[in-house]
BAPAMI-250875 format. One record per atom (N, C-alpha, C): residue in three letters; y negated, x negated, z negated. Coordinates in steps of 0.1 Angstrom, whole numbers, plus 5000, padded with zeros to 4 digits. Layout:
# residues N
ALAYXZ...
END
This chain:
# residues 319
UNK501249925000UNK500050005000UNK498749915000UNK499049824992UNK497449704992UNK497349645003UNK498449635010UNK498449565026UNK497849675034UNK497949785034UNK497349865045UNK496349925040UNK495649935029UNK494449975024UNK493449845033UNK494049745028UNK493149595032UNK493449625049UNK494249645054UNK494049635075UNK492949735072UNK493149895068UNK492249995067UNK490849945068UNK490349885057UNK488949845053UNK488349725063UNK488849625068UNK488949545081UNK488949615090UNK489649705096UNK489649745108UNK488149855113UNK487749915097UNK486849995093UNK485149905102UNK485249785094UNK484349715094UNK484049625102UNK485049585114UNK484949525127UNK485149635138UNK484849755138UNK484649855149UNK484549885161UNK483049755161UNK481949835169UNK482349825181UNK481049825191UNK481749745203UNK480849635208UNK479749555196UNK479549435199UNK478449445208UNK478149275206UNK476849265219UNK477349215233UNK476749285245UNK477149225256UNK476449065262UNK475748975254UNK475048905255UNK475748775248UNK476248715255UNK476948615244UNK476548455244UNK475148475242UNK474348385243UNK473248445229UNK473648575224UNK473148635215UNK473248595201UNK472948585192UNK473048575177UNK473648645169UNK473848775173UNK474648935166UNK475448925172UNK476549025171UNK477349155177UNK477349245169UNK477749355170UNK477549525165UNK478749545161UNK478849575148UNK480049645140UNK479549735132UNK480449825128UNK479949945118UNK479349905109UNK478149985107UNK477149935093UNK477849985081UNK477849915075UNK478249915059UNK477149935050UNK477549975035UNK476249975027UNK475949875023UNK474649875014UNK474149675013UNK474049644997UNK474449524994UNK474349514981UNK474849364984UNK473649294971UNK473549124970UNK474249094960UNK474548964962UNK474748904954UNK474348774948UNK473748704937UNK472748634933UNK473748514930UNK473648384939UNK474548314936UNK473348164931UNK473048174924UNK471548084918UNK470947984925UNK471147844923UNK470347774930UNK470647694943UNK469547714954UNK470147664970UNK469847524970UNK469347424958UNK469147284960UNK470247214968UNK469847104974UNK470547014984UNK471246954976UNK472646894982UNK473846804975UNK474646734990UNK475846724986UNK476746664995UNK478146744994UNK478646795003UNK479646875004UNK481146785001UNK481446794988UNK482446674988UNK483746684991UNK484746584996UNK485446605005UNK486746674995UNK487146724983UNK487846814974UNK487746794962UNK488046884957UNK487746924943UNK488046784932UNK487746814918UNK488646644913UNK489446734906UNK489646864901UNK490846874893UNK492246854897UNK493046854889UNK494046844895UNK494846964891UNK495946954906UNK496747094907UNK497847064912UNK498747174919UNK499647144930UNK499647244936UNK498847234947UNK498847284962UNK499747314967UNK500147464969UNK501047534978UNK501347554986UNK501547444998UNK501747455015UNK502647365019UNK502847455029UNK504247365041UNK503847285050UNK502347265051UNK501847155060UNK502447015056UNK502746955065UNK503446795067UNK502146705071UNK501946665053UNK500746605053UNK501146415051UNK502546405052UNK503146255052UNK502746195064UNK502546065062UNK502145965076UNK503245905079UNK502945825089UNK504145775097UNK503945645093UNK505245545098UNK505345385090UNK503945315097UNK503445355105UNK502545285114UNK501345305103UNK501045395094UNK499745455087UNK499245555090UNK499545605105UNK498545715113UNK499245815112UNK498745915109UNK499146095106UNK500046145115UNK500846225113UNK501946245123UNK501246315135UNK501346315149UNK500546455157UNK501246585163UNK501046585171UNK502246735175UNK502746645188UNK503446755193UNK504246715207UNK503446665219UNK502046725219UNK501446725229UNK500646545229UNK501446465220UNK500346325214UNK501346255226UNK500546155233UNK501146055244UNK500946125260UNK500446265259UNK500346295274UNK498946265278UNK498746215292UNK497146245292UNK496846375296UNK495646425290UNK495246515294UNK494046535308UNK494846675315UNK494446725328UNK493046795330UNK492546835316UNK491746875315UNK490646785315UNK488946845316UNK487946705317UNK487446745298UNK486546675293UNK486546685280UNK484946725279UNK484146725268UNK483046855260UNK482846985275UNK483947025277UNK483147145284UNK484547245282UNK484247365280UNK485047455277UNK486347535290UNK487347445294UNK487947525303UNK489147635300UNK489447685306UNK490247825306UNK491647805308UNK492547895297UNK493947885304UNK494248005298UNK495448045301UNK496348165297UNK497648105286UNK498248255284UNK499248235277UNK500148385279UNK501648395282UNK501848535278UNK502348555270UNK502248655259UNK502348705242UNK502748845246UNK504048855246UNK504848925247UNK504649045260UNK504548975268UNK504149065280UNK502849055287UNK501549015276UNK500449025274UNK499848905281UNK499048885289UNK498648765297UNK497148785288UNK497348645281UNK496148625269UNK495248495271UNK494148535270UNK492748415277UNK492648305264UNK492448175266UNK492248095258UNK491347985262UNK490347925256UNK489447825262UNK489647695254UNK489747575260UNK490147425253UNK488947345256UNK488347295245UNK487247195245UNK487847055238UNK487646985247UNK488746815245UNK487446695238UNK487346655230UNK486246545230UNK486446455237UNK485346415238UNK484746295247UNK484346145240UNK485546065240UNK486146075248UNK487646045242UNK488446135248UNK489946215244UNK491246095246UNK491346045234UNK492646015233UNK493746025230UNK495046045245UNK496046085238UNK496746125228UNK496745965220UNK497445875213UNK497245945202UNK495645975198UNK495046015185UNK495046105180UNK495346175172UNK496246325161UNK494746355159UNK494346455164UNK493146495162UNK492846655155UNK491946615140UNK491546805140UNK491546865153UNK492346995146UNK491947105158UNK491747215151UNK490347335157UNK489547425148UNK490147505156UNK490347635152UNK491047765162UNK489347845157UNK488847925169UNK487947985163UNK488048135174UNK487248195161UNK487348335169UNK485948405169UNK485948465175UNK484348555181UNK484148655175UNK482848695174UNK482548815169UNK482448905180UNK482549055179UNK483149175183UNK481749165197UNK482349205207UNK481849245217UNK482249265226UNK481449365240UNK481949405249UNK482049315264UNK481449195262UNK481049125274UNK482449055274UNK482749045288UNK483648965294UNK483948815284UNK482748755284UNK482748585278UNK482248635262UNK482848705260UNK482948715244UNK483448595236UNK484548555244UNK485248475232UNK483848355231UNK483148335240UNK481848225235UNK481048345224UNK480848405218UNK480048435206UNK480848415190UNK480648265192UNK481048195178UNK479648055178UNK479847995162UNK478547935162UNK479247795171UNK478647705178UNK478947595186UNK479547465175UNK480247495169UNK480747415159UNK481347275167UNK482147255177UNK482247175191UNK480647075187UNK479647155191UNK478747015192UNK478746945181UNK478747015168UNK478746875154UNK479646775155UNK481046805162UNK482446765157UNK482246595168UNK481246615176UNK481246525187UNK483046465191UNK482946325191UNK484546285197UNK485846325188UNK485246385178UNK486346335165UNK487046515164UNK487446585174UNK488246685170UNK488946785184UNK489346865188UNK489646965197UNK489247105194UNK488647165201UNK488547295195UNK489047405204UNK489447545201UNK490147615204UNK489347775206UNK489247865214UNK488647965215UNK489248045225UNK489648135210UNK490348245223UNK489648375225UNK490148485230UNK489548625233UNK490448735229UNK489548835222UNK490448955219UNK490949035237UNK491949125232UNK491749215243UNK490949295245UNK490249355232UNK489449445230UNK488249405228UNK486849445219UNK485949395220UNK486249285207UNK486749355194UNK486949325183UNK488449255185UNK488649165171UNK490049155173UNK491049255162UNK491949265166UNK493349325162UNK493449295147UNK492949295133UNK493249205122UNK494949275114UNK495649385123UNK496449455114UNK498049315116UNK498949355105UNK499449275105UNK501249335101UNK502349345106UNK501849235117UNK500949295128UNK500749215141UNK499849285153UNK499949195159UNK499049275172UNK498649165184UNK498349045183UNK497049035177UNK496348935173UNK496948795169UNK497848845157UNK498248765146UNK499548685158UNK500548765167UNK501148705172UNK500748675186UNK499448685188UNK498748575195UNK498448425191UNK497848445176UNK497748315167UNK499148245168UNK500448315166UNK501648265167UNK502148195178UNK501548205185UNK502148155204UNK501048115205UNK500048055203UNK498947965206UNK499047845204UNK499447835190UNK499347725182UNK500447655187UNK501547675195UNK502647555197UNK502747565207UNK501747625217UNK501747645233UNK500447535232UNK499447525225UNK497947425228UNK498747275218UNK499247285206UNK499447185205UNK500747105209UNK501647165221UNK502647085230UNK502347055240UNK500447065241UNK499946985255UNK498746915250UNK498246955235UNK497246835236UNK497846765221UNK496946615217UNK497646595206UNK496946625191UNK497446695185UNK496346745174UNK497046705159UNK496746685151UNK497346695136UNK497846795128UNK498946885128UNK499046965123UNK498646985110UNK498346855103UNK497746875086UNK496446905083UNK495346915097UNK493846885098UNK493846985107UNK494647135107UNK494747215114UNK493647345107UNK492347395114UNK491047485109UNK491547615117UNK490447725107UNK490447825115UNK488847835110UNK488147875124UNK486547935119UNK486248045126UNK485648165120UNK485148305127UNK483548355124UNK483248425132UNK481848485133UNK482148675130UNK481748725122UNK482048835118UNK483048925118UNK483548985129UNK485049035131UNK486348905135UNK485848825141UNK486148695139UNK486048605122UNK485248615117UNK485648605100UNK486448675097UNK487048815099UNK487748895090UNK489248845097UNK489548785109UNK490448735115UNK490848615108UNK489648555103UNK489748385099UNK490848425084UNK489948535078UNK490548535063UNK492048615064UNK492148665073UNK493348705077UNK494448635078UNK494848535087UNK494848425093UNK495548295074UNK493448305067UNK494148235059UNK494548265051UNK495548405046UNK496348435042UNK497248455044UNK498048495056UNK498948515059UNK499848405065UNK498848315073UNK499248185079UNK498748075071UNK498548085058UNK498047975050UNK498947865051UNK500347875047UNK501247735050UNK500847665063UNK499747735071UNK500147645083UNK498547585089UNK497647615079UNK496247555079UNK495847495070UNK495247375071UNK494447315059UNK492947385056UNK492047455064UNK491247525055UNK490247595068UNK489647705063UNK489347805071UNK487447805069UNK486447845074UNK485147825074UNK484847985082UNK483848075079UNK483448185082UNK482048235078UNK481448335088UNK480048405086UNK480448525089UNK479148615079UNK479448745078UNK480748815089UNK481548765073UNK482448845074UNK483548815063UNK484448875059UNK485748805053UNK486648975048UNK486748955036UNK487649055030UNK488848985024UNK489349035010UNK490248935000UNK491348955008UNK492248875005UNK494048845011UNK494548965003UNK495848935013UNK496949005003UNK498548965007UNK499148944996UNK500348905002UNK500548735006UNK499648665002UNK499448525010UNK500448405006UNK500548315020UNK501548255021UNK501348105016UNK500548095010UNK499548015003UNK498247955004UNK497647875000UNK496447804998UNK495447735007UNK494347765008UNK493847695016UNK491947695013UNK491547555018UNK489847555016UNK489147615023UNK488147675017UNK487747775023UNK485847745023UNK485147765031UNK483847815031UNK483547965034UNK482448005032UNK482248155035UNK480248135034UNK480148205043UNK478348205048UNK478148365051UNK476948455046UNK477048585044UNK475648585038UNK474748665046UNK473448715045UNK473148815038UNK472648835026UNK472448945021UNK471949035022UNK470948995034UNK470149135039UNK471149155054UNK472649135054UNK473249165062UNK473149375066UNK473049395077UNK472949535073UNK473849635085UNK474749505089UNK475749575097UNK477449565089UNK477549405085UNK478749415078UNK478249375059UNK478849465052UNK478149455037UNK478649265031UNK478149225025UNK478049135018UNK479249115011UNK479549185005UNK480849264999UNK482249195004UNK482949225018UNK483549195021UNK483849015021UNK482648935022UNK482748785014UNK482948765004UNK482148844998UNK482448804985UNK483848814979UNK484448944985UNK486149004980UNK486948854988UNK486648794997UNK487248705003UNK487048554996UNK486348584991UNK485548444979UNK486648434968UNK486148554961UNK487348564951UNK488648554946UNK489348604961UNK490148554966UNK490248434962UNK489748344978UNK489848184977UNK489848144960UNK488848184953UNK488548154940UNK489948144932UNK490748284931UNK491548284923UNK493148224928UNK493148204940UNK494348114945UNK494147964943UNK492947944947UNK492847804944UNK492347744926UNK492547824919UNK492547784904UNK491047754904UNK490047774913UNK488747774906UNK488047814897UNK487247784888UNK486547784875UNK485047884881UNK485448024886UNK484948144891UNK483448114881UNK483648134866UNK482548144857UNK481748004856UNK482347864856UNK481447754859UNK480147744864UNK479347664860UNK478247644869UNK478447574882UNK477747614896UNK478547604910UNK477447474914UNK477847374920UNK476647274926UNK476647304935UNK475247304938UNK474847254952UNK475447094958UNK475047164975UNK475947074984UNK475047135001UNK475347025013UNK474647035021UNK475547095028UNK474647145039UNK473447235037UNK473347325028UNK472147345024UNK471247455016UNK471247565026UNK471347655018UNK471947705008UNK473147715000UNK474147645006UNK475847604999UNK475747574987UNK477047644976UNK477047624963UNK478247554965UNK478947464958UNK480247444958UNK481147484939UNK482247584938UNK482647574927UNK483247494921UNK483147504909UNK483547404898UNK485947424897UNK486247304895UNK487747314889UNK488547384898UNK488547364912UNK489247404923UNK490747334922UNK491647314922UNK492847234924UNK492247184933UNK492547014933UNK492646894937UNK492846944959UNK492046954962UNK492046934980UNK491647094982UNK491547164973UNK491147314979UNK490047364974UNK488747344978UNK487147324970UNK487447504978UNK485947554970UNK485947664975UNK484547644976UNK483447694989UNK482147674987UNK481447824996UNK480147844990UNK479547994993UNK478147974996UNK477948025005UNK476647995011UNK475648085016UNK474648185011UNK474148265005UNK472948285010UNK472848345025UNK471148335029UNK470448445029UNK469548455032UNK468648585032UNK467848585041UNK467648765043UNK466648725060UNK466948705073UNK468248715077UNK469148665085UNK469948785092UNK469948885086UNK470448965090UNK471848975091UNK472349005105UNK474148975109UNK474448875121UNK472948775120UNK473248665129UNK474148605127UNK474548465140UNK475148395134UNK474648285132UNK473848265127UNK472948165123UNK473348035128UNK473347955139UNK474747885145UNK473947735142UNK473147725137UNK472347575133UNK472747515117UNK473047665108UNK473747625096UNK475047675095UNK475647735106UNK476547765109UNK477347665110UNK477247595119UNK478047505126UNK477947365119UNK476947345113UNK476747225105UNK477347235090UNK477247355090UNK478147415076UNK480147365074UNK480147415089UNK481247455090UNK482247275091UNK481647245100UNK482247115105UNK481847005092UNK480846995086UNK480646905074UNK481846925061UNK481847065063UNK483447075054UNK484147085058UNK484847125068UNK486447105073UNK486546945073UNK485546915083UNK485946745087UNK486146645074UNK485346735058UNK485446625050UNK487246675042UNK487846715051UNK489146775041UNK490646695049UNK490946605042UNK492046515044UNK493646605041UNK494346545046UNK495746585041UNK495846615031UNK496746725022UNK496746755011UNK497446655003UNK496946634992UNK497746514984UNK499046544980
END
């Protein structure tokens, strides 16, 4: 019943049918009601690369190195790749009948050999064809040091029920992109933009064993059922006045209470401002909250994306 209350309230809240402009800052989801939340002070810090307490971290990620020192990669490590690198090209996939759009951005400059993050990212709800581009440009921060991944709903919004389309799209993605490029399965992200956030927190509950940590804007909503742990950021406008505030925060909490964080502690600041980071997370799974105003249901893609890639990139193998 908690599993389909939670698809219920997700599917409620990524609706709409989006902006056709995907060069845009928004997309259009059902308006929710509004209410803030006061997360205290937006002073500047440094986003640090995990928590110091210590825990034990609950995942099947294969975070062992190889006798050489260098992190294991996937199958796709030693081919060259066909594709040209910083520009976004197109391929397919079929998921169960379904011929499914996916776009591959390779850094520059792309080597085989090198086990590289790879960020899976998803878009916020819209009706335009090139939807799956309305995510923040997280690609430009990562410059040569990562792969990134962008796929497209069928619809405007994505599918968050589970199981579902969606989810076994994410399932045939992940070992169809990484048996042709070479990526790290330990340094494996997910990042979303509104109905795309509710995908990410989706994702990092259900497919937790199989990501090291997830980054998201207005959007989220708490797990249920989850297959374990993972770092999380979350960015959420409180004068949001299409998707409520609310559903971050339920996703916060979440993160908060799986990853042993110290919810009541005093939270430091960390960069960018506005980011809090909390206190007594287990050891590799920080949880951090980022709290703007004024912003509406943009995607704010300048602290977006600087947000996003400053903390994934500083999150190593789990100890």
């Amino acid at each position: 019943m908690r599993r389909a209350a939670a698809i219920l309230l997700i599917t409620a809240a990524c609706g709409g049918s989006g902006d056709d402009d995907t060069g845009a800052q928004t997309d259009t989801d059902v308006t929710t009601s509004a209410t803030t939340v006061d997360t205290g002070s937006t002073s500047s810090g440094a986003i640090p690369p995990e928590s110091s307490s210590s825990g034990d971290p609950s995942t099947t990620l294969d975070s062992s190195e190889s006798s050489t020192g260098e992190p294991p990669g996937t199958a796709g490590c030693g081919t060259p790749a066909a594709d040209p690198s910083s520009e976004w090209v197109p391929h397919t996939i079929d998921v169960g009948g379904t011929m499914r759009e996916y776009w591959v951005w390779l850094p520059q400059p792309y080597d085989p050999e090198r086990a590289y993050p790879i960020v899976y990212q998803f878009h916020g709800c819209s009706d335009s064809e090139d939807r799956w581009n309305n995510n923040p440009p997280v690609q430009d921060m990562s410059g040569s040091d990562a792969i990134h991944i962008r796929g497209k709903a069928v619809e405007s919004c994505w599918n968050t029920a589970v199981p579902g389309p969606d989810l076994d799209f994410f399932d045939a993605l992940v070992p169809d992109v990484e048996a042709t490029w070479c990526a790290d399965p330990a340094r494996r992200f997910v990042t979303g933009y509104s109905g795309g956030a509710f995908m990410t927190h989706v994702l990092g509950c259900v497919r937790a064993d199989q990501l090291r940590g997830v980054a998201s804007i207005a959007g989220g909503q708490a797990g249920f059922d989850c297959s374990g742990r993972v770092a999380a950021l979350l960015i959420h406008d409180a004068d949001d006045s299409t998707v409520n505030i609310s559903s971050s925060v339920a996703a916060r909490d979440d993160h908060l209470a799986r990853n042993a964080c110290d919810a009541m502690a005093a939270t430091t600041p960390v960069e960018p401002s506005p980011c809090e980071a909390y206190a007594g997370c287990d050891e590799g799974l920080p949880v951090v909250w980022c709290q703007t105003a004024g912003q509406d249901h943009s995607r704010q893609d300048e602290l977006a994306a600087t947000a996003f890639w400053g903390f994934l990139s500083a999150l190593g193998p789990l100890p």
